[in-house]
C-alpha positions in Angstrom: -19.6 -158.6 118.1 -21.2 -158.1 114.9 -21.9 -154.4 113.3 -25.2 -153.5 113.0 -25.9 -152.3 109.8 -28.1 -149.2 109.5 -30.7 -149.3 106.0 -32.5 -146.6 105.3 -35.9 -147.9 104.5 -37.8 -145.0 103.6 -37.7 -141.9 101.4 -34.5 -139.8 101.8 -35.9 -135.6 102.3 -33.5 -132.7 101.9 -32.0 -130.4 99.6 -30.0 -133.2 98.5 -32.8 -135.0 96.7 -33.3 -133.2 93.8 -35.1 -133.7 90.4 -32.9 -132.4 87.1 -36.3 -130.9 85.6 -36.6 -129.1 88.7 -33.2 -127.0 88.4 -33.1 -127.3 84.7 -34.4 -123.5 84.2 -33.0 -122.2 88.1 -29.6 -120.6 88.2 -29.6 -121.7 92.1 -27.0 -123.9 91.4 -24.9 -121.5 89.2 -22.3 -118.9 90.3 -21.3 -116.4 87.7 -17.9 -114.6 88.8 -18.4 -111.2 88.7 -15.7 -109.0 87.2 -14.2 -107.8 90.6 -14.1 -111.5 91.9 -12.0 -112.3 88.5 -9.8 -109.5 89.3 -9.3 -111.2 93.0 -8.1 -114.6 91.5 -5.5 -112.7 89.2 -4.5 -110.5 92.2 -3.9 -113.8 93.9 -2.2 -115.7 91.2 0.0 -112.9 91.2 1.2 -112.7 94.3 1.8 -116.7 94.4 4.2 -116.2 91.2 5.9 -113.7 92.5 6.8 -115.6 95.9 7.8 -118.4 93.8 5.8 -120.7 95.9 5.6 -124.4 94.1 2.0 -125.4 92.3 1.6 -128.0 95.2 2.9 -126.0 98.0 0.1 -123.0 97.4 -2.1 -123.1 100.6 -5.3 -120.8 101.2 -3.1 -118.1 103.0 -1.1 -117.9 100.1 -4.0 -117.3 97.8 -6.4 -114.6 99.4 -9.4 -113.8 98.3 -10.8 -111.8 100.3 -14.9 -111.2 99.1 -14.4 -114.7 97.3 -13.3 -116.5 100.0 -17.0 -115.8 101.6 -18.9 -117.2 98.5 -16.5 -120.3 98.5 -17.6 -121.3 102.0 -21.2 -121.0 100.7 -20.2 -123.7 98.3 -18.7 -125.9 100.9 -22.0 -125.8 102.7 -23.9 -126.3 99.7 -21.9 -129.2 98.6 -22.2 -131.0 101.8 -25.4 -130.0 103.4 -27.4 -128.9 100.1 -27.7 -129.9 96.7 -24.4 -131.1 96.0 -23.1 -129.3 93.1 -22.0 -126.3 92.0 -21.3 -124.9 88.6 -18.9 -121.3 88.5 -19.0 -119.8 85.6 -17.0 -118.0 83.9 -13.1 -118.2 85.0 -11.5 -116.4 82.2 -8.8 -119.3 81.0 -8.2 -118.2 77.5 -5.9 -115.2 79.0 -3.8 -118.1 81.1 -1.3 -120.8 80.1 -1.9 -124.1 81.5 0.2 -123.4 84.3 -1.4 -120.8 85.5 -4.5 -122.0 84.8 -4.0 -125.1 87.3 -2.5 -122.1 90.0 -5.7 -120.8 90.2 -7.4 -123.8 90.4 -5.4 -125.2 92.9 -5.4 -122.3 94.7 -8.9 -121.5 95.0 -10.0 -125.1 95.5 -7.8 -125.0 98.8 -10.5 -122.5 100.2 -12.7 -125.6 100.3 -10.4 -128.7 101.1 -7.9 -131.0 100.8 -6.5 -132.3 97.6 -5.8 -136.0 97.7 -3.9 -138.6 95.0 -5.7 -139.5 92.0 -3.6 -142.1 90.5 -0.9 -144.7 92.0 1.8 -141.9 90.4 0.9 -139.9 93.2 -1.0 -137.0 90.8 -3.0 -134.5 92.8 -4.0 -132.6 89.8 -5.0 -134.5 86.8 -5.8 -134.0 83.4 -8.9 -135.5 81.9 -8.2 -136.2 78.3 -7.8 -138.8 75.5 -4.8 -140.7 75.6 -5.8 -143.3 72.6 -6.4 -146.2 75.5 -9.8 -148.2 75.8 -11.2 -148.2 79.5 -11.8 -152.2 78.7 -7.9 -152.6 79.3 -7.7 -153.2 82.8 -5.2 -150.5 83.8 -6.7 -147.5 81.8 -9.3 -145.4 84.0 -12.3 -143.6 82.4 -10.4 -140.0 82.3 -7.8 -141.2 79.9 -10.3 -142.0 77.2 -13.1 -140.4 74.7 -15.3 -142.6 75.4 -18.8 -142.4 77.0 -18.3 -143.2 80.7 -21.6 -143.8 82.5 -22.9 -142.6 85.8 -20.6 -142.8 88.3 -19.1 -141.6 91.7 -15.1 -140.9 92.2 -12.9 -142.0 94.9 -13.0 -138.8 97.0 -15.9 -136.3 99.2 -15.5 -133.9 96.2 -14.9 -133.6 92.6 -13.6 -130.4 90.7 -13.7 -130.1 87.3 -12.0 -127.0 85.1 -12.6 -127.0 81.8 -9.5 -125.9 79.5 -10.3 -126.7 76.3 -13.8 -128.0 74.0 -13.5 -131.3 72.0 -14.6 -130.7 68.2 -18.3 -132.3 69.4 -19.8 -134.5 72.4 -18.4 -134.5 75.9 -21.3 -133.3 77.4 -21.5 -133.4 81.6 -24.7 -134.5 83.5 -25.3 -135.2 86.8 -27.8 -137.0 89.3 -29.0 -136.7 92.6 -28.0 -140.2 94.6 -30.9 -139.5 97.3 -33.5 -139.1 93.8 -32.1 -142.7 92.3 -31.9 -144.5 96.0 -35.9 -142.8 96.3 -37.1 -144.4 93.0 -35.0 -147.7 93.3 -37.0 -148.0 96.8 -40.2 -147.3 95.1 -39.5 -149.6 92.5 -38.0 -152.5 94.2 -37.5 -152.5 98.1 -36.2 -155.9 97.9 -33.1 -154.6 96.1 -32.3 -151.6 98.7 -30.1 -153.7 100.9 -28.0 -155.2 98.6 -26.2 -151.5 99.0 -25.4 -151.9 102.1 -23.4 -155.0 101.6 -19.6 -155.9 100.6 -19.1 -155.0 97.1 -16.0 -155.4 95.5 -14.4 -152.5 92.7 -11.0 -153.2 90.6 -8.4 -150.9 91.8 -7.4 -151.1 87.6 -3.9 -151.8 88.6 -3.2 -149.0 90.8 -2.4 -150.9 93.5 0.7 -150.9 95.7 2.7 -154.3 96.3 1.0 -156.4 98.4 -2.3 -154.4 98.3 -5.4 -156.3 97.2 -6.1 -155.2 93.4 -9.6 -154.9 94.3 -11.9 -152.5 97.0 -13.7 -154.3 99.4 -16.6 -151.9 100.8 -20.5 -151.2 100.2 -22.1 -148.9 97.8 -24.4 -147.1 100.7 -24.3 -145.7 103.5 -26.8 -144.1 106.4 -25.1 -142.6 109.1 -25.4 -139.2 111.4 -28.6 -138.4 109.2 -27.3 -138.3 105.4 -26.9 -141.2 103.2 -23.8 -141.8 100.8 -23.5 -143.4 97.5 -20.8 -145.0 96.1 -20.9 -146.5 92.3 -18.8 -147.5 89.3 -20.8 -150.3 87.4 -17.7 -150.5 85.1 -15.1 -151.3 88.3 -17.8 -153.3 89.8 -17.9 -155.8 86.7 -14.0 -155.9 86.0 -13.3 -156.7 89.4 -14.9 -160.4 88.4 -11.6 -160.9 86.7 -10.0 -162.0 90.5 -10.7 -165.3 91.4 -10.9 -164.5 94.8 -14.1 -161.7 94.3 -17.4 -162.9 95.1 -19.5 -163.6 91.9 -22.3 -161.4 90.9 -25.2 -162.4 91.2 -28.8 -161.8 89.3 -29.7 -159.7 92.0 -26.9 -158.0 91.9 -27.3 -157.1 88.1 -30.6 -156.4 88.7 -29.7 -153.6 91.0 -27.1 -152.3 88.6 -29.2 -152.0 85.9 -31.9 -149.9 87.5 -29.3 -147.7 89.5 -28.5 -147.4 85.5 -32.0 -146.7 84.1 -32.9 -143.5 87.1 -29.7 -142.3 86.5 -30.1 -141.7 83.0 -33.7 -141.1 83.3 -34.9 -137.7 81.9 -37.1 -137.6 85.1 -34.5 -137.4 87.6 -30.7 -136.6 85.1 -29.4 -132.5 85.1 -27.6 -132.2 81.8 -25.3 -129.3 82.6 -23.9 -126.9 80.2 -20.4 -127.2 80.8 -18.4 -124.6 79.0 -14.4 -123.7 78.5 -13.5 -121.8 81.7 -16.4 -123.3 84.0 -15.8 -124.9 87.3 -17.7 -128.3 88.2 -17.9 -129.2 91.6 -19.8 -132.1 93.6 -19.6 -134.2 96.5 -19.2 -137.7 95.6 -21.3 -138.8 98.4 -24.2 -137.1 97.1 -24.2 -136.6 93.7 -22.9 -139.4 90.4 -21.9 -137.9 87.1 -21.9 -138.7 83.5 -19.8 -137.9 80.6 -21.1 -138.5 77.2 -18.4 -139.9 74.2 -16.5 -137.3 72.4 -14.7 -136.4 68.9 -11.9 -135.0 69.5 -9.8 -132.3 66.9 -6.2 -134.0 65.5 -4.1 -131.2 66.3 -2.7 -132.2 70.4 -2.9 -128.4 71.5 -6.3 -128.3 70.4 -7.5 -131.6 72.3 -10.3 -131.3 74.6 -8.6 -130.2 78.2 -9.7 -130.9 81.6 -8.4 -130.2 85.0 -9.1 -132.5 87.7 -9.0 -132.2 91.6 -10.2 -134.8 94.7 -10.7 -132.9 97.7 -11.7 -134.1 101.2 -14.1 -131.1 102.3 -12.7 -129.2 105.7 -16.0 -130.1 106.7 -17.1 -133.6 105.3 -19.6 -135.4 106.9 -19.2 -138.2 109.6 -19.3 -141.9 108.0 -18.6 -145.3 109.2 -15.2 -147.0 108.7 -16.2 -149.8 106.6 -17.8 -147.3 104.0 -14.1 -146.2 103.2 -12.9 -150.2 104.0 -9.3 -150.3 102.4 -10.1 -147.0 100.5 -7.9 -145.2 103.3 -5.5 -141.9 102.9 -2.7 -141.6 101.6 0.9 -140.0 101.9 0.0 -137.1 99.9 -1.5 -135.4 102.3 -4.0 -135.7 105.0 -7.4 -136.1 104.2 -9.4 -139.4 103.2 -10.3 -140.8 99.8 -7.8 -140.9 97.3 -4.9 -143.5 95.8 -2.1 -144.3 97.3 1.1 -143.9 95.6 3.0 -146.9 94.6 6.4 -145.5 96.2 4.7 -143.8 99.6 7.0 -141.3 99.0 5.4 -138.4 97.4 5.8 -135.3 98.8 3.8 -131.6 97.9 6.9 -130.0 96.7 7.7 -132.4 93.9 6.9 -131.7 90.3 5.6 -135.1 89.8 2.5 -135.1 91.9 1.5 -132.6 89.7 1.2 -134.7 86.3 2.7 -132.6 83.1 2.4 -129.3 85.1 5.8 -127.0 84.9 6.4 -123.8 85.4 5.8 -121.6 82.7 
């Protein structure tokens, strides 16, 4: 029996489909931590460093926050049935070393989900920064380099973002509202809407477990239980022609890229965000893509522009079909869906490793 696909032929209406001029001057999508919330997050870290508990074993429970904890569930709601995004502003980072930096991170982004691997190592909190590599190599991913990464959608429900430490000049974040570019892409040409909804094919860039396909097979929409979800990395899209077993891309398929590309970056519909050391980034993958503009970096490594990283599967994510995940499925770092599975399959929360360069400190 064949699926019935469903399309969604008509203009997408919510909170979710939002115009960057219209929140450009609004600080609805802005929480600024006030002092006593701070003091919560330290009161927290505290008690997680003085239980010893590991980085990766650091569940809600062992991170209260007790007024906190209220406004974070706000967020969830907001990220799933609302806008999107959220920015928090201002987590104090210049008092904290790195390590305890990503303890409150981690900690406080377990109030809204699950983290899930971000890497065939079996990293469940990553570090965005330049490591010298070219994303045009096949195995190097877009977070490893300086250089301008276009609009985009990463393999989770949510995306967090801490910012640790400024690059000497460019970097700067914007966002994009996937119900706002699927809108105008209807408006503009209806006859390229569908071509979403069908099999496309994204290079895993080597991250791929033995006898795994080095390629995702699965479309870049979906519209199911009353929301529609985007998925889209030109970038993996295009290197995934280098497998001779990938269906060719065609001009219609191009054609559809390169307007998803145009909205996206269009002044009409784009939110550049003024993302600042200590600020918290987070958006639902489903709902919202992101951009990242190139960046100079300083020479000095402990002054190199810093960013944490967590994938999350929300506590309350929405319902989608199967084939929107296809071989994109969860993996042995914990439950939840989205994510890369480790190469080993034998990661477990309690090992240093997951955790990237973290130690104790």
């Amino acid at each position: 029996m064949t699926n019935v696909i469903s399309v969604l032929r008509r203009s997408y209406t919510g909170p979710a489909a939002w115009q960057g001029p219209d929140l450009a001057g609004s600080d609805e999508w802005v929480l600024r931590l006030a002092p006593a919330q701070i003091d919560e997050l330290e009161a927290a870290l505290r008690a997680v460093r003085e239980r010893g508990v590991p980085l990766l074993k650091v569940s809600a429970g062992d991170f209260p926050l007790p007024t906190l904890a209220g406004e974070l569930e706000r967020i969830a709601d907001v990220l799933e049935n609302g806008r999107g995004f959220v920015l928090v502003k201002r987590i104090p980072v210049e008092r904290y070393s790195q390590a305890r930096a990503s303890t409150i991170f981690w900690g406080l982004c377990q109030h809204l989900g699950v983290p899930v691997s971000q890497n065939a190592a079996g990293h469940m909190l990553g570090h965005v920064r330049d490591t010298g590599h070219s994303i045009a190599a096949p195995a190097t991913r877009g977070y490893q380099t300086r250089e301008m990464l276009p609009f985009h959608t990463d393999g989770s429900d949510v995306l967090g973002l801490l910012y640790l430490r400024a690059a000497r000049s460019g970097g700067r974040i914007s966002v994009v509202s996937s119900a706002a570019v699927y809108n105008a892409l209807l408006a503009r040409r209806p006859d390229l809407v569908e071509g979403l909804y069908r099999t496309h094919f994204l290079d895993r860039r080597e991250e791929h477990a033995p006898g795994e396909r080095p390629y995702y097979a699965v479309p870049l929409a979906s519209w199911s239980g009353g929301k529609l979800s985007m998925r889209y990395n030109r970038c993996y899209l295009e290197s995934a022609q280098r497998f001779p077993d990938v269906s060719r891309l065609e001009r219609a398929d191009m054609d559809l890229f390169d307007l998803i590309d145009e909205l996206a970056v269009s002044p009409e519909l784009r939110l550049d965000v003024d993302f600042e050391v200590g600020d918290l980034l987070l958006l639902n993958n489903h709902a919202v893509l992101h951009s990242r503009t190139e960046y100079e970096d300083f020479d000095e490594p402990e002054q190199k522009r810093h960013v944490l990283r967590l994938w999350l599967t929300l506590q309350q994510g929405r319902e989608m079909p199967p084939d929107f995940w296809g071989d994109m499925h969860s993996n042995d770092c914990g439950p939840g869906r989205g994510g890369i599975t480790p190469r080993d399959m034998i990661a477990t929360h309690n090992s240093a490793s997951l955790c990237g360069s973290f130690r104790r400190q």
